[in-house]
C-alpha positions in Angstrom: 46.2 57.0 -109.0 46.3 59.0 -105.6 45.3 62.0 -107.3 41.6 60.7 -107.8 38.8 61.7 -105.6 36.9 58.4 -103.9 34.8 60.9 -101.2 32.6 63.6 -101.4 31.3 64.5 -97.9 29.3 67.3 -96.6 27.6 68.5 -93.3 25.4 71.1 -92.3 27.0 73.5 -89.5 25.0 75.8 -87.6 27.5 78.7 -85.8 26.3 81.0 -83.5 27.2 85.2 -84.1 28.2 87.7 -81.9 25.0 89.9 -82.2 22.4 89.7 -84.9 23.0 90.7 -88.7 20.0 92.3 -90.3 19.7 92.9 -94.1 17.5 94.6 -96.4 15.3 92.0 -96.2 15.7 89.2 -93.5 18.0 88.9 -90.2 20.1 86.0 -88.6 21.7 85.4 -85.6 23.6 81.9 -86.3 24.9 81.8 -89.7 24.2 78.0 -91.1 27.0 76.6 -92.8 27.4 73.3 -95.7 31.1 72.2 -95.4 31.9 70.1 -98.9 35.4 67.8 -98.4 36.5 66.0 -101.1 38.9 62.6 -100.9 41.5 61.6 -102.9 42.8 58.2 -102.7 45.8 59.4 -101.9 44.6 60.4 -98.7 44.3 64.4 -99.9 41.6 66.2 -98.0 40.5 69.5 -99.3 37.2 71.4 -97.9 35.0 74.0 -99.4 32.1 75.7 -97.9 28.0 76.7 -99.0 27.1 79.3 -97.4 24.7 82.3 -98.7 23.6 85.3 -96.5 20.9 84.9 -94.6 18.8 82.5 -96.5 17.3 82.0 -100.1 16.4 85.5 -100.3 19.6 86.6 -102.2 20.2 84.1 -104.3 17.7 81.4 -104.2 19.6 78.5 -102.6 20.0 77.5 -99.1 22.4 75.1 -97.0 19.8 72.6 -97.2 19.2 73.2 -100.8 23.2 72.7 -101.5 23.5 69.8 -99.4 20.5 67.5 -101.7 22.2 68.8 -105.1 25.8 67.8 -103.9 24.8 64.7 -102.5 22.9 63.2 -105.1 23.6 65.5 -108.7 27.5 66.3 -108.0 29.3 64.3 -105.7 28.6 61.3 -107.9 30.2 62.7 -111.0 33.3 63.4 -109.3 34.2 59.8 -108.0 37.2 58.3 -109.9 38.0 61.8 -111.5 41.9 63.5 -111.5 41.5 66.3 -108.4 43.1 68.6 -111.0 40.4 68.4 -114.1 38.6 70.5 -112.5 37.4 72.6 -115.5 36.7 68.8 -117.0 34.5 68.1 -113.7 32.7 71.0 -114.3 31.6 71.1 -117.4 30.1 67.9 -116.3 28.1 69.0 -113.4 27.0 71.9 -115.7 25.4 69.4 -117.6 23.3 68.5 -114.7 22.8 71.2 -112.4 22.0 74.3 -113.8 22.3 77.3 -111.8 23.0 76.4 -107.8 26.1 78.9 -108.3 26.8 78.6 -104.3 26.5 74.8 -104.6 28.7 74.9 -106.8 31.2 77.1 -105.4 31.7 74.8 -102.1 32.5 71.9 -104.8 35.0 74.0 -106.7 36.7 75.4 -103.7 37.3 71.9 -102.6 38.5 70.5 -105.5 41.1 73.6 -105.8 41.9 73.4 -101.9 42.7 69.1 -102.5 45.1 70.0 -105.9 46.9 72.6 -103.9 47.1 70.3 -101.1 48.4 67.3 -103.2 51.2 69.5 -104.7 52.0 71.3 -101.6 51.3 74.5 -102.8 48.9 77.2 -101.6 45.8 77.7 -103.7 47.0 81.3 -104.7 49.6 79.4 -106.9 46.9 77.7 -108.8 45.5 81.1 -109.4 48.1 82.6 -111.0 50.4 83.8 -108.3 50.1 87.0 -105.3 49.4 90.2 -106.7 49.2 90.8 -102.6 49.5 89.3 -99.1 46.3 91.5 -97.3 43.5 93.2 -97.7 41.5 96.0 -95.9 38.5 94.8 -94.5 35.3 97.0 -94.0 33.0 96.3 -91.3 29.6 95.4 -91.9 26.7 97.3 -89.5 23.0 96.3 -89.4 20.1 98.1 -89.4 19.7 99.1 -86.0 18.7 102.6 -84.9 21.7 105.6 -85.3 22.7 105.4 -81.8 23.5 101.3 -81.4 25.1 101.3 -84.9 27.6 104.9 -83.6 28.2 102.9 -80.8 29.4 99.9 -82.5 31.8 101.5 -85.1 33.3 103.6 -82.5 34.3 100.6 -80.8 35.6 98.9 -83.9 37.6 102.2 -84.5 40.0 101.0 -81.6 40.4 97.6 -83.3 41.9 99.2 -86.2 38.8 99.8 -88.3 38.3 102.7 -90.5 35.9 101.9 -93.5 32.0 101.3 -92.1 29.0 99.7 -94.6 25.4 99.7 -93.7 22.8 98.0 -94.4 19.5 100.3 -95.7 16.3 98.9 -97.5 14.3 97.8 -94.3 12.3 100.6 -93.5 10.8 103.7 -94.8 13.3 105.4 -97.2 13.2 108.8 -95.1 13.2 107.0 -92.2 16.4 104.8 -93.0 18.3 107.8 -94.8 17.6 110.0 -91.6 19.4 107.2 -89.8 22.4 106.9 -91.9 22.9 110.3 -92.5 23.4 110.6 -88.4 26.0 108.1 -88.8 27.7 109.0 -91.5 27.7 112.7 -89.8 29.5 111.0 -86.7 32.3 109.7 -88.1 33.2 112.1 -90.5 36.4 112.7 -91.1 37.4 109.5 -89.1 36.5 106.5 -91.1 34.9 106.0 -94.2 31.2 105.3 -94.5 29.1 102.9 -97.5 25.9 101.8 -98.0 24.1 98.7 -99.7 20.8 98.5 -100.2 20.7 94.8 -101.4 18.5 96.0 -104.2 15.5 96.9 -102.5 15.0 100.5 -103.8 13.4 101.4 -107.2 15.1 103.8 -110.0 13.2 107.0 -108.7 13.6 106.1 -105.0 17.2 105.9 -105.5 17.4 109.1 -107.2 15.4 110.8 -104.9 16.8 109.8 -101.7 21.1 108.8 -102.7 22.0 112.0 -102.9 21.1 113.0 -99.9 23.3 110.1 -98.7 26.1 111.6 -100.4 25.7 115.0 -99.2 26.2 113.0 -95.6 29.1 112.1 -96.6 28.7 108.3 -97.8 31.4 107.7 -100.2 29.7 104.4 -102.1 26.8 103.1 -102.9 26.1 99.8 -103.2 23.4 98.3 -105.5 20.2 100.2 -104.9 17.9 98.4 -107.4 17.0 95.0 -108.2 20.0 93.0 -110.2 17.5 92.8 -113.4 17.7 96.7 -113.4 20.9 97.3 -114.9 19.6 100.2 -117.1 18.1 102.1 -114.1 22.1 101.0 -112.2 23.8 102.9 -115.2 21.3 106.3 -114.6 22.0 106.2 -111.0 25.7 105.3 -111.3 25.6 108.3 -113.9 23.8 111.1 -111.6 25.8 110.4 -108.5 29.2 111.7 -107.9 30.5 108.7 -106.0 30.7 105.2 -107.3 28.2 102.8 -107.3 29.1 99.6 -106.5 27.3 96.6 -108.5 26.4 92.6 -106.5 23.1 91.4 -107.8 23.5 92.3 -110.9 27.0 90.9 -111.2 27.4 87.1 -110.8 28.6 85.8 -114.1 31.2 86.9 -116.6 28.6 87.6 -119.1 27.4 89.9 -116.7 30.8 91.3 -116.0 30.5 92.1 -119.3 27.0 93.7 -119.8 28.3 96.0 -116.5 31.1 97.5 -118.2 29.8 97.9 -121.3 27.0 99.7 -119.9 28.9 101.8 -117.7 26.7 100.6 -114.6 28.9 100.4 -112.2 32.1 101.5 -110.9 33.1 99.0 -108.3 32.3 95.1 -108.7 31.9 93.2 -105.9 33.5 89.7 -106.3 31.9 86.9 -104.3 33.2 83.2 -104.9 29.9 81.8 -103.8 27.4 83.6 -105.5 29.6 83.1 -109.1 30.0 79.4 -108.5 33.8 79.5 -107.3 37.1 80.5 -108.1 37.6 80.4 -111.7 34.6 82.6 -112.7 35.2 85.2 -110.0 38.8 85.2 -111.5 37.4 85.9 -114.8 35.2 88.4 -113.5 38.2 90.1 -112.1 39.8 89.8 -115.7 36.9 91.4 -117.2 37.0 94.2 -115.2 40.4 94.9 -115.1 40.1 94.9 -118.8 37.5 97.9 -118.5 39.7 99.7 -115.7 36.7 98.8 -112.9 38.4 98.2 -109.5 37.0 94.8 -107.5 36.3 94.4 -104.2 36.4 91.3 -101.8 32.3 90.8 -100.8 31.4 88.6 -98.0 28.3 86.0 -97.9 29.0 86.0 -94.1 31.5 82.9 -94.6 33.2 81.1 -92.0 36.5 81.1 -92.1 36.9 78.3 -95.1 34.7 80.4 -97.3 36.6 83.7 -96.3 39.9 81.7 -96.6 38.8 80.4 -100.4 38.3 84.9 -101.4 41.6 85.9 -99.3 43.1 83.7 -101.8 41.5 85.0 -105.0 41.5 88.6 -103.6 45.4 88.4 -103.1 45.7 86.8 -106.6 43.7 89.5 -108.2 46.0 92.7 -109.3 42.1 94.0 -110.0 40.7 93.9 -106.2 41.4 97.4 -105.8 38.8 98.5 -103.4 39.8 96.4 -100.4 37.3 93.6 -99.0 34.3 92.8 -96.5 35.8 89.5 -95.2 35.0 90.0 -92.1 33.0 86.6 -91.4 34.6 85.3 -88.9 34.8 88.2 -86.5 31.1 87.9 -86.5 30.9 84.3 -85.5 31.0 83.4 -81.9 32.3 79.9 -82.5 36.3 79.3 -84.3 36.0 76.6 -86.9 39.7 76.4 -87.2 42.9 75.1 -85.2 44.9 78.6 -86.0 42.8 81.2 -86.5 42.7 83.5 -89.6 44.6 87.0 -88.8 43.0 90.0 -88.6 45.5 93.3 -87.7 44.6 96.7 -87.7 41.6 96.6 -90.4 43.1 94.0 -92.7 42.8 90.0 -92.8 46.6 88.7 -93.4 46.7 85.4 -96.0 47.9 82.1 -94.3 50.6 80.4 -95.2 50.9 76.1 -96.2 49.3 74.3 -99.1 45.9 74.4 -100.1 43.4 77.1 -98.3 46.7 77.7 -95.8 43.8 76.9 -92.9 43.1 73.5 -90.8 39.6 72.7 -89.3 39.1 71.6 -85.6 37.5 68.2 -85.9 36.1 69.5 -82.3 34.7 72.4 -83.3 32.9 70.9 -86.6 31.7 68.2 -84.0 30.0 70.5 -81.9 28.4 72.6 -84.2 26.9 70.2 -86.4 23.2 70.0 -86.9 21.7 67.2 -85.6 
């Protein structure tokens, strides 16, 4: 039938960014990228995308880690399968690969962008229909001193941007909230400013030092101690007056769950890679609109296939509330695709036509591939 997959292929991209990203704990200036493209016989292409930010630090995987458990744990147990079992396919690569949620997650967006694709539909469709057609976007800012990191967000202020995240946890916790207070004091009253720590403070830390954040004017924080920790989330989220937004500690549905039954957190951050694809960040969404927790879109620093793939299941999702970090692609210096994805006055626009709406440039992938 032409609805059965007869190719798996993947390749390693490395794409150049705009200016360094820092986090807590590591930095990158090229963002390495594992496309996933699975065949059907009926000639059907659809693409998904590995990507994790920054390295194994997060999450424990890497591009090159994906690439070896695609190759030769997944890709063979998808050969001669229908494109649209996908909850079929995997329960059978759960039975071989345990964990490798982001390896997974390029697998499962591919398979969803090659049904879409083969029934001419957008992959929205699949996921239940459009609860929207945009989303705000906040702009990501590293860890640089006060002054380079004012000077960036002003300029992004002309582009249309007016919500501001940064990153904290790499120096001395004085040190770093001196610096973000600074920033926070400069745009005041003009955008809005967050924080994420990328769980790299500990319970008193977080108690000593957030509120002086807040006092600055920072209206969320995001994840201040290690993912394990949800106990010490649930007295911070408690003791501060704005929400506390939950990412480590939320990649599953189970613990979706846990988080809302212990109060933790106010805001979940959905990520499609680090929960192993659509279907579980969908059901993470569920879970939380169940316990009246807004969602927001989070970013892995995707390219524009990965960013396409949460667009999709952020416009799907009546929960994702809080708007979205997909901002990716401004940050790469290289366009993967043939139309560009569409970014207006602070928001990313979804792209119409079947599947992920979005159509690589065989040209671009060409030059960007690691040799």
């Amino acid at each position: 039938m032409s609805d059965r997959i007869d190719g798996v292929d993947t390749v390693l991209l490395d794409v150049p960014l705009v200016r360094p990203h820092r986090f807590a704990r590591t930095g990158m200036d090229a963002q390495p990228v594992l496309l996933v493209q699975v065949r059907t016989a009926g000639g059907v292409v659809g693409t998904g995308e590995g990507v994790v930010p920054g390295g194994p630090w997060w999450g424990g995987e890497s591009v090159e880690t994906m690439k070896v458990v695609v190759d030769h744990y997944i890709a063979p147990l998808l050969l001669g399968r229908r494109v649209d079992d996908i909850a079929g396919i995997l329960r059978s690569v759960n039975d071989v690969v345990n964990a490798n949620l982001y390896a997974k997650a390029a697998v499962e967006v591919a398979l969803h962008d090659a049904w879409a694709r083969s029934l001419g539909v957008p992959v929205h469709t699949l996921l239940g229909g459009l609860a929207r057609t945009e989303i705000a976007v906040t702009w990501a800012l590293g860890t640089e001193p006060a002054p380079v990191v004012i000077e960036e967000a002003m300029a992004k202020l002309d582009e249309g941007h007016r919500s501001f995240k940064l990153k904290m946890g790499a120096q001395d916790p004085a040190d770093d909230v001196a610096r973000v207070c600074a920033v926070a004091e400069k745009l005041r009253g003009v955008a809005g400013v967050r924080v994420d720590l990328n769980a790299r403070w500990d319970r008193l830390t977080s108690l000593t030092y957030l509120p002086k954040l807040v006092d600055a004017g920072v209206e969320l924080v995001e994840q201040p101690v290690p993912g394990a920790e949800v106990e010490w989330l649930a007295e911070i989220n408690r003791a501060l007056p704005v929400p506390v937004m939950a990412d480590e500690s939320l990649r599953t549905p189970s613990d979706a769950l846990r988080l809302a039954t212990s109060r933790a957190a106010d805001v979940f951050s959905l990520k499609t890679t680090k929960s192993g694809g659509l279907r579980a960040s969908a059901a993470i969404a569920s879970i939380a609109a169940a316990a009246g927790i807004p969602c927001h879109g989070g970013t892995s620093i995707e390219s524009p296939v990965g960013t396409a793939a949460s667009l999709h299941l952020a416009c799907a999702s009546p929960a994702v509330t809080w708007g979205s970090e997909l901002f990716g692609p401004l940050l790469m210096r290289e366009e993967l695709l043939t139309t560009p994805l569409r970014y207006v006055d602070g928001t990313l626009r979804l792209p119409d036509g079947p599947g992920l709406g979005i159509e690589l440039d065989p040209a671009a992938v060409r030059a960007l591939t690691r040799r």
